[in-house]
BANU-24756 format. One record per residue (C-alpha): residue in one letter; x, y, z; residue number from 1. Coordinates in steps of 0.02 Angstrom, whole numbers, plus 50000, padded with zeros to 5 digits. Layout:
BEGIN
<aa: A, u: X, v: Y, w: Z, i: NUM>
...
END
This chain:
BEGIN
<aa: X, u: 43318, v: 58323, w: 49908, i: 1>
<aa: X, u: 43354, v: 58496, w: 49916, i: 2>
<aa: X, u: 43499, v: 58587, w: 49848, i: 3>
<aa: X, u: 43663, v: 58609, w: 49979, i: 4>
<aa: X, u: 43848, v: 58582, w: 50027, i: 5>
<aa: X, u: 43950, v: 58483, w: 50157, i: 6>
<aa: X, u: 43936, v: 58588, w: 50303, i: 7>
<aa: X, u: 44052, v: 58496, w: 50396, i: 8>
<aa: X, u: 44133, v: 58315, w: 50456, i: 9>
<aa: X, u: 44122, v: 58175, w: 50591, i: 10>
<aa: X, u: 44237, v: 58047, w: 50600, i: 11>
<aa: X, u: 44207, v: 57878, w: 50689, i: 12>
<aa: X, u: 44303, v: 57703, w: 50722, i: 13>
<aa: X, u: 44257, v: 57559, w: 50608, i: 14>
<aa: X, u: 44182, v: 57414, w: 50670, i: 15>
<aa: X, u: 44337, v: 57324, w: 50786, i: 16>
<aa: X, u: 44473, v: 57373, w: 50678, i: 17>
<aa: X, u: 44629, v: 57499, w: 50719, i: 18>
<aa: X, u: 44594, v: 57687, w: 50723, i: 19>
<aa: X, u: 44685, v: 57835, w: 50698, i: 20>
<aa: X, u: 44767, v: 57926, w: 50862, i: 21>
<aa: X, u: 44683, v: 58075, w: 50801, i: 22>
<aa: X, u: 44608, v: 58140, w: 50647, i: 23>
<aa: X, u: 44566, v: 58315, w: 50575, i: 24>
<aa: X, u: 44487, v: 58392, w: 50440, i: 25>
<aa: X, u: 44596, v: 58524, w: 50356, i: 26>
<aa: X, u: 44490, v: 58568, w: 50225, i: 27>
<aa: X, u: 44307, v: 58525, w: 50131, i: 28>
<aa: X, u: 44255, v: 58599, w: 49990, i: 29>
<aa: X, u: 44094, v: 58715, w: 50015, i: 30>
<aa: X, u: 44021, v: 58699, w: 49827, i: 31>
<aa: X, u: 43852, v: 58695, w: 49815, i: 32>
<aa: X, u: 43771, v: 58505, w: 49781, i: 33>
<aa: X, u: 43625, v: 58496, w: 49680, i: 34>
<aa: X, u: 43512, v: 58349, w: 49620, i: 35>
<aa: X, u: 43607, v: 58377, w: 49427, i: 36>
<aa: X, u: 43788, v: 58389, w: 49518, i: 37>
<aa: X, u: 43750, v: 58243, w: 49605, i: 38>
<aa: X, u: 43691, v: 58126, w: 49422, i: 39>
<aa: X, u: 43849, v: 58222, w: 49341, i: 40>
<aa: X, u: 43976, v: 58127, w: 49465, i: 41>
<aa: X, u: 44018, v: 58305, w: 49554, i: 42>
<aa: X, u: 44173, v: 58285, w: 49657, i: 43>
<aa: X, u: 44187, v: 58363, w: 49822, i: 44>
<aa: X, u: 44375, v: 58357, w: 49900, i: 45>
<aa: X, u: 44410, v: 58354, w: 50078, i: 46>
<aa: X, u: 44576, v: 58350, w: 50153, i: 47>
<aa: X, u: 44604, v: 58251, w: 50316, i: 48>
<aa: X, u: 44745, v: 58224, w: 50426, i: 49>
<aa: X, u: 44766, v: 58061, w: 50524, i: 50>
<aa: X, u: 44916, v: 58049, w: 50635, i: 51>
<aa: X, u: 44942, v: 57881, w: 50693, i: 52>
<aa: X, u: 45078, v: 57791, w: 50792, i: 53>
<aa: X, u: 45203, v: 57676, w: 50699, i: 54>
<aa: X, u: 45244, v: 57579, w: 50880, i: 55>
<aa: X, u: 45060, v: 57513, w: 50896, i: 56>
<aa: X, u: 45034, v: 57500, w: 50723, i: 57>
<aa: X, u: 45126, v: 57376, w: 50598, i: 58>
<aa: X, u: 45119, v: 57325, w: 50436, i: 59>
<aa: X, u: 44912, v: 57362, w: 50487, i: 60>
<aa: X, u: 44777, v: 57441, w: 50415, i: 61>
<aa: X, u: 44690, v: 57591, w: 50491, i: 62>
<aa: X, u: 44512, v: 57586, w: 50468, i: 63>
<aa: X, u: 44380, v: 57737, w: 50479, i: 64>
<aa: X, u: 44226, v: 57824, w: 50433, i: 65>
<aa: X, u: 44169, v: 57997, w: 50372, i: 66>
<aa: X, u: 43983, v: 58039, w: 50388, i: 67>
<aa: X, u: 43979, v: 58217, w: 50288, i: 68>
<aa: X, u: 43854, v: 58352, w: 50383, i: 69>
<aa: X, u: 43762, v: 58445, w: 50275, i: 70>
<aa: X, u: 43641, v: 58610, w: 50365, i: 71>
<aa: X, u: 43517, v: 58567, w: 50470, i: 72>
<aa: X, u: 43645, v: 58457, w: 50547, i: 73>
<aa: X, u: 43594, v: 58294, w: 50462, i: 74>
<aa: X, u: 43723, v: 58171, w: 50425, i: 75>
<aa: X, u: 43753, v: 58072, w: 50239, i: 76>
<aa: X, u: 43777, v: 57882, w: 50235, i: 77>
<aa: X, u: 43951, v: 57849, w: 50314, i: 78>
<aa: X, u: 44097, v: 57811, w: 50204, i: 79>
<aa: X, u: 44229, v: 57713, w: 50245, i: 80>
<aa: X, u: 44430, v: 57736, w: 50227, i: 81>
<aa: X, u: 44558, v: 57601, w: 50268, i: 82>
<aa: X, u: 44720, v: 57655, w: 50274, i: 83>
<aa: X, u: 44900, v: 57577, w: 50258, i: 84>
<aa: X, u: 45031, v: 57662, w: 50351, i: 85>
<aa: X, u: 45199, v: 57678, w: 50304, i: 86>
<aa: X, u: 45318, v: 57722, w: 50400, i: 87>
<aa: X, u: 45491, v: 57820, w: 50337, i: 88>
<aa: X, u: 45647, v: 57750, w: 50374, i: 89>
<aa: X, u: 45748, v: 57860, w: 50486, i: 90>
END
């Protein structure tokens, strides 16, 4: 494994379940990953944005995954986020 950082993101549905209407990354934090970073519990933050639709969804979770691009355009093991909306009275 060879040292590196998250180049970018690709998000993708999860299995059957309810998605996002759209999602974007924001911001990823560039810092370099190394084999000791990665055995010291390094954290890298990412900010997302999902915007979903409270009419479709209720009282639901959102499911999806992240697969983290690192150069050379290879992809990490997907993770996977399940959201639960709520939604702000008027």
């Amino acid at each position: 494994m060879r040292p590196g950082h998250i180049e970018g993101v690709e998000f993708s549905p999860r299995e059957l379940h309810l998605y996002p209407e759209d999602l974007k990354l924001n911001y990823c934090d560039k810092a370099p990953i190394t084999l000791l970073s990665i055995f010291s519990g390094k954290t890298i933050i990412c900010n997302y944005v999902a915007s979903i639709d409270p009419k479709k969804v209720i009282k639901a979770q959102v499911w999806f995954q992240v697969f983290y691009i690192v150069p050379g355009g290879h992809a990490l093991a997907p993770v996977t986020y399940s959201v639960n909306p709520m939604v702000k009275p008027p």
